[in-house]
C-alpha angles and dihedrals in degrees: 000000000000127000124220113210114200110208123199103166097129090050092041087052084051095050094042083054101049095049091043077052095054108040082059095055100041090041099049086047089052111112085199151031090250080047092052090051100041080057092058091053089052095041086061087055107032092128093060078055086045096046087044104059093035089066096038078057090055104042098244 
């Protein structure tokens, strides 16, 4: 019996970028600490934004 190991290193470095990306900039735009805050939890779930708006583009 053999195991398949999916590796997905190169993908997981982009995502942790681009969170690490978008907590500075939310957080840097906050007026507050709340704000702040509120920018960290967007900053964990910025592709379901991303998705989001690239659909709304297309009309879907």
């Amino acid at each position: 019996m053999s195991k398949k190991i999916h590796e997905s290193g190169p993908s997981g470095a982009v995502y942790g970028l681009g969170i690490i990306g978008a907590a500075i900039y939310f957080i840097s735009t906050a007026t507050g600490f709340w704000m702040g805050v509120l920018g960290f939890l967007k900053a964990l779930v910025w592709p379901a934004f991303l998705v989001y708006e690239a659909l709304k583009a297309v009309g879907a």
